[in-house]
C-alpha positions in Angstrom: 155.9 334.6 -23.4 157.1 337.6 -25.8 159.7 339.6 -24.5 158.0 342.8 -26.4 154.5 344.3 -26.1 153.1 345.5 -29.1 151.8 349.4 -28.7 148.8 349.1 -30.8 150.3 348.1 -33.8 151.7 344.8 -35.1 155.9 344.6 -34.4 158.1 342.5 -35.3 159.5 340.0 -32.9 163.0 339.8 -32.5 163.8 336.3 -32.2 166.2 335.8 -29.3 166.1 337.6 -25.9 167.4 337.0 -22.6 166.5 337.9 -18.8 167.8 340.9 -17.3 167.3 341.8 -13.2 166.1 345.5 -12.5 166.2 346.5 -8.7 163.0 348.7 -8.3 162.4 351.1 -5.4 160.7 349.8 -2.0 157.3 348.8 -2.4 157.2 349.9 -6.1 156.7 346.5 -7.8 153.5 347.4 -9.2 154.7 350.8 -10.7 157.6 349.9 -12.0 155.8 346.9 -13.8 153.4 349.4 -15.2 156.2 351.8 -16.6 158.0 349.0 -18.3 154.8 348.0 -19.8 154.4 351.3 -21.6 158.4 351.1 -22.8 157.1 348.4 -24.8 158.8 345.7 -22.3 157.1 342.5 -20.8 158.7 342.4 -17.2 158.0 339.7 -15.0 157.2 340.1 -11.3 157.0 336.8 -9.5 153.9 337.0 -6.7 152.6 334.2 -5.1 149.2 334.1 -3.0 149.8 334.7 0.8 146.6 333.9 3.1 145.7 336.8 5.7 143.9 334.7 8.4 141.3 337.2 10.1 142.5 340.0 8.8 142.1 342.6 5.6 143.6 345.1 3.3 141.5 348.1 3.3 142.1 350.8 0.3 145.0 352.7 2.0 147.3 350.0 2.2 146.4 349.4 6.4 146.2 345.6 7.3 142.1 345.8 9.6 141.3 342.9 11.3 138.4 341.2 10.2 136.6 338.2 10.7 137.1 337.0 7.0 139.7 335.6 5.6 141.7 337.5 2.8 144.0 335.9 -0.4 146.7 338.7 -1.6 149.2 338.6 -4.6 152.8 339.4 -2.8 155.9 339.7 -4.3 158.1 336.6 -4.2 161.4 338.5 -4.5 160.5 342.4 -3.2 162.5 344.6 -4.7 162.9 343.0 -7.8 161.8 342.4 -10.9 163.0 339.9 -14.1 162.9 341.6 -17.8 163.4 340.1 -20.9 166.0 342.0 -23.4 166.5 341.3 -27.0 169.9 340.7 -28.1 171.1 344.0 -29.4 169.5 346.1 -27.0 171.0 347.9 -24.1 167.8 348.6 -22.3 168.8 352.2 -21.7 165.5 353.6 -21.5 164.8 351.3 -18.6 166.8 353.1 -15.9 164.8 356.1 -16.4 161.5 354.3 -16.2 159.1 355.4 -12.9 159.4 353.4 -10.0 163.2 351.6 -11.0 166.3 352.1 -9.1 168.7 350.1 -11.5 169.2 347.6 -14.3 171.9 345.7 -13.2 174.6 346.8 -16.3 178.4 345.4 -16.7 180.9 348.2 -16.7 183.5 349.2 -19.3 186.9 349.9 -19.3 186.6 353.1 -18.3 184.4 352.4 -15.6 180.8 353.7 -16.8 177.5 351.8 -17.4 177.8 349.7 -20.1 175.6 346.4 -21.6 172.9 344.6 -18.8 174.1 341.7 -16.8 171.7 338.3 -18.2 171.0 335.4 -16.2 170.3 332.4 -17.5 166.3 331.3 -18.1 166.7 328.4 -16.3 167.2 330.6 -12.9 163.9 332.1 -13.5 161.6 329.4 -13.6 163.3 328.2 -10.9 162.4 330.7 -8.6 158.7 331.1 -10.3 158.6 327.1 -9.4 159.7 328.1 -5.6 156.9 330.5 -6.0 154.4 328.2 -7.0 155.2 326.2 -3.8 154.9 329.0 -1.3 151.2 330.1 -2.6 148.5 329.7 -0.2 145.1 329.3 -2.1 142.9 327.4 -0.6 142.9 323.7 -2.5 139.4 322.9 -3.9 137.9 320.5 -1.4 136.2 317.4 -2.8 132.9 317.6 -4.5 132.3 314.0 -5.7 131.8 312.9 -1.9 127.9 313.6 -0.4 127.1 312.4 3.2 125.8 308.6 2.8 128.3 307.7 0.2 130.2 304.6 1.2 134.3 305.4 1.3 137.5 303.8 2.1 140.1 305.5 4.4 143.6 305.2 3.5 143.4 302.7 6.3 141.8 300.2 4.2 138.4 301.0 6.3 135.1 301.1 4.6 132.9 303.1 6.1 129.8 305.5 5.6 130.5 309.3 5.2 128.7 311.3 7.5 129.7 315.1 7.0 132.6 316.7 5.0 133.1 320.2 6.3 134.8 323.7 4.1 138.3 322.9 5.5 138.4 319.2 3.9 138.2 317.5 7.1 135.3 314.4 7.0 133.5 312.2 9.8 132.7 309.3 8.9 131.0 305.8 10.8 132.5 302.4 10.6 132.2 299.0 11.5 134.6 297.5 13.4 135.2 294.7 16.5 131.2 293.7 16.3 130.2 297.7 17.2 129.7 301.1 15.2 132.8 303.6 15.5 132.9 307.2 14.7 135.7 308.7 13.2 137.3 311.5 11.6 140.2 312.7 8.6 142.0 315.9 8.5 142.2 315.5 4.7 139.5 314.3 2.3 141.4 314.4 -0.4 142.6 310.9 0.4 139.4 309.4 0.9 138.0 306.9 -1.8 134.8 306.7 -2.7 133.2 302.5 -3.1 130.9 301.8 -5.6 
């Protein structure tokens, strides 16, 4: 990822940059991303996917409830926001920006503002991975399998597939003790299919 974004024209990259930490006001995520933006920054606000079960946003920001179910990007840390700053640059324009309360900053010795606190890079792909794991998009639910199709459980069962519903969970009939047995799995994905 660059740590600049180009204004129309063709910059320069600086070659080495690290990650600063901006606190941003409440709820302003979004806006302060946007301002950043047009101070020629690339700021990184982790979001993960949260699942609103019966429920939806509607335009003003009011959660209606609804019979459908709605994905929507939130912010993994609120309030915050990671920035990339090249080496060299105090990143003063950045506290002025809409929507920011702060760049965290080191202080001098006579107490004001001085250069931005970095963390190291390896913190923030940590906490995008911890992001990755708390998103709550629907997995893809098997399209290989057809009603018919003879399958093994993880059981070690084979046995013919006789529905597979949207929420991945399958009926199937089997075999077993001389007599036909109807069953069921919560989770297709760990079906296998028998030539």
């Amino acid at each position: 990822m660059s740590p600049r974004v180009a204004a129309g024209t063709a910059v320069e990259e600086p070659t080495a940059w690290s990650w600063g930490v901006v606190e941003v006001r409440p709820n302003h995520e979004a806006i302060a991303e946007k301002s950043l933006i047009r101070l020629n920054y690339a700021p990184l606000v982790v979001r993960y996917t949260k699942l609103l079960r019966g429920a939806r946003i509607a335009a003003d920001g009011r959660r209606i409830r609804s019979r459908k179910d709605e994905l929507q990007p939130r912010p993994f840390i609120p309030g915050y926001l990671f920035l990339p700053i090249p080496d060299g640059d105090d990143a003063t324009l950045v506290d002025s920006a809409y929507g920011v309360r702060r760049l965290f900053r080191h202080r001098d010795a006579d107490g004001y503002l001085a250069k931005p606190k970095l963390i190291r890079a390896r913190v923030v792909e940590q906490i995008r991975l911890a992001a990755a794991e708390w998103d709550e998009t629907p997995k893809p639910i098997r399209d290989d399998l057809k009603p018919g199709q003879r399958i093994r459980t993880p059981a070690g069962i084979e046995a013919v597939l006789l529905s597979l519903d949207a929420n991945g969970r399958a009926r199937f009939l089997a075999e077993m003790l001389g007599g036909q047995v109807i069953g069921s799995i919560e989770d297709a994905s760990q079906l296998e299919l028998v030539e």
